[in-house]
C-alpha positions in Angstrom: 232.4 36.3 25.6 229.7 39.5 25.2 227.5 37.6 23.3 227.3 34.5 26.0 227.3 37.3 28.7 224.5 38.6 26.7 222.4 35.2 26.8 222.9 34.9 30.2 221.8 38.4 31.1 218.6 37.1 29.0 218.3 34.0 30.9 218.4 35.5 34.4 215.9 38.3 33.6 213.3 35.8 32.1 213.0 33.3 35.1 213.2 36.7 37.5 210.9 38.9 36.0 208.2 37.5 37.8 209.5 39.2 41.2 209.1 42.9 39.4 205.3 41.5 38.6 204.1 40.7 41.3 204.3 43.6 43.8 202.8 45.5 40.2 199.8 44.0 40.1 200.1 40.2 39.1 199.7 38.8 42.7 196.4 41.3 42.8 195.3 39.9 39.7 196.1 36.2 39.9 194.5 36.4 43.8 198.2 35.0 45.5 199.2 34.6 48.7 202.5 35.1 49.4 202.9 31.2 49.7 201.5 31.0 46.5 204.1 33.8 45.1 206.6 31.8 46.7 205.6 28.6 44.9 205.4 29.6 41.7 209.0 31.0 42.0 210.5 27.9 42.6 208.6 25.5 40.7 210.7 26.5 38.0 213.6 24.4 39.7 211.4 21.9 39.6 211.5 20.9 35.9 214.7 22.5 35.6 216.6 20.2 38.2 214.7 17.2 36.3 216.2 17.6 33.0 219.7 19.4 34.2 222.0 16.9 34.5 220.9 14.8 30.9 220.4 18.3 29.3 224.4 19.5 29.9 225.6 15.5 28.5 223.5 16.6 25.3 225.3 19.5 25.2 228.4 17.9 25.3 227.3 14.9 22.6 225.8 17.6 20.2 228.3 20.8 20.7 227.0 24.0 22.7 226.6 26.3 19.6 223.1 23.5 18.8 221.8 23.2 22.2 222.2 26.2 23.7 220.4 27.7 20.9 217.5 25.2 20.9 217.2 25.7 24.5 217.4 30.1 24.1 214.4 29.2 21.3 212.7 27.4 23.6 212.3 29.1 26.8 211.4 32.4 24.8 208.5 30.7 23.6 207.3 29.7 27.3 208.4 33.5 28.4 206.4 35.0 26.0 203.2 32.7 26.6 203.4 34.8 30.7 201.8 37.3 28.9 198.3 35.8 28.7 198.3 33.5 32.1 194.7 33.7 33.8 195.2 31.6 37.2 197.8 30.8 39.7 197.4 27.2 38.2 198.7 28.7 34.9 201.2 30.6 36.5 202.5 27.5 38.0 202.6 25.2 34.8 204.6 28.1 32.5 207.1 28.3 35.5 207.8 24.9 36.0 207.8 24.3 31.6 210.0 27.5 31.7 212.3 25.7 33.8 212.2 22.3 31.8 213.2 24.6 28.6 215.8 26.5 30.8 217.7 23.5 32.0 221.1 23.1 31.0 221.7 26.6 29.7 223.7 27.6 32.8 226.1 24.8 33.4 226.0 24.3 29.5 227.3 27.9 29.5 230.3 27.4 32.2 231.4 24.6 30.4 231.3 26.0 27.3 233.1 28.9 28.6 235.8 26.0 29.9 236.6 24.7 26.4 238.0 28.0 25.3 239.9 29.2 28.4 243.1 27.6 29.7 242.7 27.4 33.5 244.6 30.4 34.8 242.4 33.0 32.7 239.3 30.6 34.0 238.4 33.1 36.9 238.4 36.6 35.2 236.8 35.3 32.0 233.8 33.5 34.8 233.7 37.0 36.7 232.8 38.8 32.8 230.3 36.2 32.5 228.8 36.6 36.0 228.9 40.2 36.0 225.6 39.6 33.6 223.9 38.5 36.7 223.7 42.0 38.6 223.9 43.8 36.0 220.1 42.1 34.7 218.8 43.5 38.1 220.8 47.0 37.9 219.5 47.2 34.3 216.4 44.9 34.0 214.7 46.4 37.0 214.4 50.1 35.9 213.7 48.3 32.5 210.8 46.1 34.0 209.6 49.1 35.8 209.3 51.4 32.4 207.5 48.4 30.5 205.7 48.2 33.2 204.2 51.6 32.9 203.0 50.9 29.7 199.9 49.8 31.3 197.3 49.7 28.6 199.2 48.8 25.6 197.2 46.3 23.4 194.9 46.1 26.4 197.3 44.5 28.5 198.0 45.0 32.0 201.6 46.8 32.5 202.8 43.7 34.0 201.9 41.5 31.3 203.5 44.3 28.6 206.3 43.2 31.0 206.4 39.8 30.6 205.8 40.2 26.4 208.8 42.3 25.4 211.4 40.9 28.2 209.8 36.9 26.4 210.5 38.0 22.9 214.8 38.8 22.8 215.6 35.3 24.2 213.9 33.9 20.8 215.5 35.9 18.7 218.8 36.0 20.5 218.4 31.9 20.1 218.4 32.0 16.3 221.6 34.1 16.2 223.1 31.6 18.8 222.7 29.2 15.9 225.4 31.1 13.7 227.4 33.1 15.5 229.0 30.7 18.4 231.6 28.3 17.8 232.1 25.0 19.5 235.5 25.0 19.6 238.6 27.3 18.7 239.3 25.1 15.4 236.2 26.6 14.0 236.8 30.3 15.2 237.5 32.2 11.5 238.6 35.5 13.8 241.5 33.6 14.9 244.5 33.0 13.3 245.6 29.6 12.2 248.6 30.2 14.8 246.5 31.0 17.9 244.1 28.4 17.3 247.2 25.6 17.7 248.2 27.6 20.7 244.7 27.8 22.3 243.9 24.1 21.1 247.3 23.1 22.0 247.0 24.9 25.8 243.5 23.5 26.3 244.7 19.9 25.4 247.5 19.8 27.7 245.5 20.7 30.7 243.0 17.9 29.8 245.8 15.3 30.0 246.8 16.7 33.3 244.1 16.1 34.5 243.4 13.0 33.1 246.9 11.3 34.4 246.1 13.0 37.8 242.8 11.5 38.3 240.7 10.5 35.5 237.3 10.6 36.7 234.5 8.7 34.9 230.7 10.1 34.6 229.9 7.4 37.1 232.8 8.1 39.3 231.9 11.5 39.6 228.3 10.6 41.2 230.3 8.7 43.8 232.9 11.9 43.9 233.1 13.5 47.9 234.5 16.4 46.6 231.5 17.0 43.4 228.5 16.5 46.6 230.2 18.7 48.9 230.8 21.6 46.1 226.7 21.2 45.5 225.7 21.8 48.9 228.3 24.3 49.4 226.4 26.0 46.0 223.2 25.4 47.2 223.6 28.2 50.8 224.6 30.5 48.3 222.0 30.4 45.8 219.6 30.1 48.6 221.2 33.2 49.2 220.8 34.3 45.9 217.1 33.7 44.9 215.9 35.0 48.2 216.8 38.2 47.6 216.0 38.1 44.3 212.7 37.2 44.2 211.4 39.1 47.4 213.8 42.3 47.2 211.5 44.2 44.8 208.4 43.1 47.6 210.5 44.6 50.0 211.1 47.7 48.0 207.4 48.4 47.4 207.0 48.4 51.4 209.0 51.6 51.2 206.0 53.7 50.1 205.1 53.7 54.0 208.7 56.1 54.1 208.9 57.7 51.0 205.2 58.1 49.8 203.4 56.6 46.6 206.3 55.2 44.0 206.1 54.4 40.3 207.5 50.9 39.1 209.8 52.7 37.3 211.4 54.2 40.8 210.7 50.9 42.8 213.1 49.2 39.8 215.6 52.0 40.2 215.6 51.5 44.3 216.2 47.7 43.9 219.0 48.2 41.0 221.0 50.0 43.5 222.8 46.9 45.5 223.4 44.7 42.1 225.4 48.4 40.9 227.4 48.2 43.8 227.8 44.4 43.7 229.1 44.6 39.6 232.0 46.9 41.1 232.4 44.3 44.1 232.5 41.2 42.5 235.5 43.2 39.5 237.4 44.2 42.1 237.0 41.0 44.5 237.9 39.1 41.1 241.1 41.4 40.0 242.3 40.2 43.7 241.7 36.4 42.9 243.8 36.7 40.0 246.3 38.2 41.6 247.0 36.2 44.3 245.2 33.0 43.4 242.2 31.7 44.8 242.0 31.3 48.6 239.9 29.9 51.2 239.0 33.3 52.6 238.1 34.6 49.0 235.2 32.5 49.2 234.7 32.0 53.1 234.8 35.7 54.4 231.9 36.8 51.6 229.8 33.8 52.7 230.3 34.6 56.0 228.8 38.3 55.6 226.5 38.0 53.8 224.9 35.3 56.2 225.5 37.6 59.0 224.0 41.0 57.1 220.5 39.5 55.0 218.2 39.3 58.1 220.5 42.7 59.5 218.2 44.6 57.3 215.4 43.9 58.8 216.1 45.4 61.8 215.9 48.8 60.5 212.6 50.9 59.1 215.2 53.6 57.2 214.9 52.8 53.7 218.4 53.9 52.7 220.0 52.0 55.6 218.0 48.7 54.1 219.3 49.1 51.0 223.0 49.7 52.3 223.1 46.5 54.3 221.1 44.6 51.4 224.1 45.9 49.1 226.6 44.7 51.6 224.8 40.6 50.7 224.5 40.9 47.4 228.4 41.8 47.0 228.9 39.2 49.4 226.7 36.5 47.1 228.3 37.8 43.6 231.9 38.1 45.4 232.0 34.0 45.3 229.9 32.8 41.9 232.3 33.4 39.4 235.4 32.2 41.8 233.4 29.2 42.9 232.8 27.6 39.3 236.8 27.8 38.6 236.5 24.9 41.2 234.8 21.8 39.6 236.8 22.0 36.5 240.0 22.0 38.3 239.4 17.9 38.5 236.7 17.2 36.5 237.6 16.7 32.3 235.4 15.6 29.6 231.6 14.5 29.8 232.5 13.7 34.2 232.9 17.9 33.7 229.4 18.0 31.9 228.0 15.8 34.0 229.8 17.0 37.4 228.9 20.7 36.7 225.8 20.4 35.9 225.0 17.9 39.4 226.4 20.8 40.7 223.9 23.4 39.6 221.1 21.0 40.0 221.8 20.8 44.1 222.5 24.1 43.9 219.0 25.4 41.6 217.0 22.7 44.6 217.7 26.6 46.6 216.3 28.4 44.2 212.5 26.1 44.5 213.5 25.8 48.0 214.3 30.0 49.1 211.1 31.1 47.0 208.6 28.6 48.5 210.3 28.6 52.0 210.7 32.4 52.3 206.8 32.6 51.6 205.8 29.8 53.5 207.3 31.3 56.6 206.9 35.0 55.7 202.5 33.8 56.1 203.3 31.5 59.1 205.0 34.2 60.9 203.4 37.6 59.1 207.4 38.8 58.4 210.3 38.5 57.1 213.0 37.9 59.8 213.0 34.4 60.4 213.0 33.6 56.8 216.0 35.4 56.5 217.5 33.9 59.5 217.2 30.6 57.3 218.6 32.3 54.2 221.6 33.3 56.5 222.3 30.2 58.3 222.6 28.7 54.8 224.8 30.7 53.4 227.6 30.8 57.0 226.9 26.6 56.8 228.4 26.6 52.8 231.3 28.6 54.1 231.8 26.2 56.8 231.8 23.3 54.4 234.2 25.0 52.1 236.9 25.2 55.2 236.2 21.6 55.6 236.9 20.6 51.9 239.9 23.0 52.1 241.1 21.4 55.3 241.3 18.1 53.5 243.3 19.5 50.2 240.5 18.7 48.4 240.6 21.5 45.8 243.9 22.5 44.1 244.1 25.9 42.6 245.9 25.0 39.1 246.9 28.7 37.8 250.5 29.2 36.9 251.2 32.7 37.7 249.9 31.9 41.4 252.3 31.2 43.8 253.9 27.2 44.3 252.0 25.2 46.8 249.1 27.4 46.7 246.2 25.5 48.2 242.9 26.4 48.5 243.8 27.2 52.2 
């Protein structure tokens, strides 16, 4: 579990680091517009939606331990090659082969995740995994902001030094990958022969529930209601997500108006503060899912906030006020991720669960093209940032809508047996 936490931490810092770049010289350098900045954010989703959905069924032919290391290997080569990018036009080809090399490693990583943990533990062993997530901003963005600094080294700009040694770990991380994960419990030498038959044993029970429930084909789960209405549901809150991801540290660096002349190093330690508070939020948020078993609200209420609070902090010019209602969406956006993936594999088994949770992510990662270039688009068309935000709220209150809908419908069963009989997700 550390070590895939670990990857993933790896994963999210490389496609984001180019938000702590470009308010630190890169968009200077490079000559972007904040269209421009907003393109080459998402055109990463681009080649990452592409290959998705045929990289997670090679994951499931091949084992994870193989493919998640080739494709760790892989996009550390591309990360690394930032370093020496000239023009915007480079820029814009290493984002979109980053996210070719990228693709599959997230839903690859859930599903991995679901072959070693009966369905009840599902939640809080998806809220370790997620906690990676903030906790790359809370620590990656005082880290960016120190390498950063070194301005100079080697000749390179400080945003390029950047871009070199945050490249390098997911290469090398990739060849451990190799030999340290195990594809299944069978193969785990750190467990003994008895808690591999109950694991394996556990695991194997729930798959035939689920396939005498409803056994749902690969092509079956194309056609599958409830799979398309979890992806747009995803998608408002990883629009959410990239949003304020890739223009938080922008909005950071406007702060010197307030607070006078900052170094990277402070501007990362400003835009660490809401992931901090959101690790705690999502742990304790979690704790409460497992307790009482997943519920409409546990998902609903958070989406509904943080719609409501992202273009809230726009509306003041007090930089600790921003940063308190920022905090208050990104505990709202990390308070559902790791609850909403227990969903898909609640119906979905075999390569239908490759192939479902990875369709999933793919409508889902369509927000993270779509919140970079929109949010720039309109930030130059309008010369702010409210309506944008607007947009990046209205997203996220429409996905909690939808999930009321599916809930209305008894679409999605919670399965957890320490949660109480007839628990719906209702």
């Amino acid at each position: 579990m550390p070590f895939v936490a670990l990857m993933f931490f790896i994963n999210y810092l490389d496609r984001t680091a180019i938000s702590f770049a470009a308010p630190n010289g890169m968009r200077t350098d490079l000559a972007m517009t904040a269209a421009q900045f907003g393109f080459a954010s998402g055109v990463f989703f681009i080649g990452y939606i592409i290959l998705e959905i045929p990289s997670n069924l090679a994951l499931h032919r091949f084992g994870a331990r193989k493919w998640l290391a080739r494709i760790m290997v892989s996009w550390g080569i591309v990360a690394v090659l930032f370093t020496w990018v000239q023009t915007a036009g480079q820029l814009y080809w290493l984002r979109f082969l980053l996210g070719v090399m990228e693709a599959g490693f997230f839903p690859g990583a859930i599903l991995f995740l679901s072959m070693w943990v009966p369905a009840k533990h599902r939640p809080r062993v998806l809220m370790l995994f997620y906690l990676a997530q903030p906790l790359t901003t809370a620590i990656g963005a005082p880290l960016a902001g120190a390498l950063i600094q070194l301005h100079g080294l080697w000749g390179l700009e400080g945003w390029r030094v950047m871009y070199l040694f945050v490249g390098a770990p997911a290469i090398l991380v990739g060849v451990l990958c190799w030999f340290y994960l195990k594809d299944k419990p069978r193969d785990a030498a750190w467990l003994t022969p008895a808690e591999q038959d109950w694991l394996t044993g556990a695991l194997a029970s729930e798959e035939r529930a689920k396939e005498e429930t409803e056994r749902i084909g690969v092509r079956q789960m194309f056609a599958s209601g409830r799979v398309w209405v979890l992806s747009f549901v995803y998608f408002g809150f990883i629009y959410g997500l990239y949003a304020l991801g890739f223009f938080l540290p922008t909005i950071v660096a406007g702060f010197k108006a307030q607070l006078g002349e900052m170094t990277p190093s402070l501007q990362g330690l400003i835009t660490a503060v809401p992931y901090v508070i959101a690790a705690v939020v999502m742990y304790l948020w979690s704790r409460d899912v497992q307790s009482r078993g997943l519920q409409t609200w546990h998902i609903v209420v958070p989406a509904v906030v943080g719609g409501i609070s992202i273009p809230l902090a726009l509306f003041t010019s007090h930089p600790v006020l921003t940063i308190a209602i920022v905090s208050v969406t990104a505990c709202s956006i990390f308070a559902v991720l790791p609850n909403f993936w227990t969903l898909p594999t609640k119906f979905l088994t075999g390569a239908a669960a490759a192939g479902g949770v990875a369709l999933i992510n793919t409508i889902g990662n369509l927000a993270g093209f779509s919140a970079g270039y929109i949010t720039g688009w309109v930030h130059d068309l309008t010369n702010g940032y409210l309506v944008p935000m607007i947009i990046v709220g209205g997203f996220m209150i429409l996905s909690g809508i939808l999930l009321v809908l599916l809930a209305s419908r008894g679409s999605v069963v919670t399965t957890d047996t320490d949660a109480p009989a007839g628990k719906v997700l209702a």
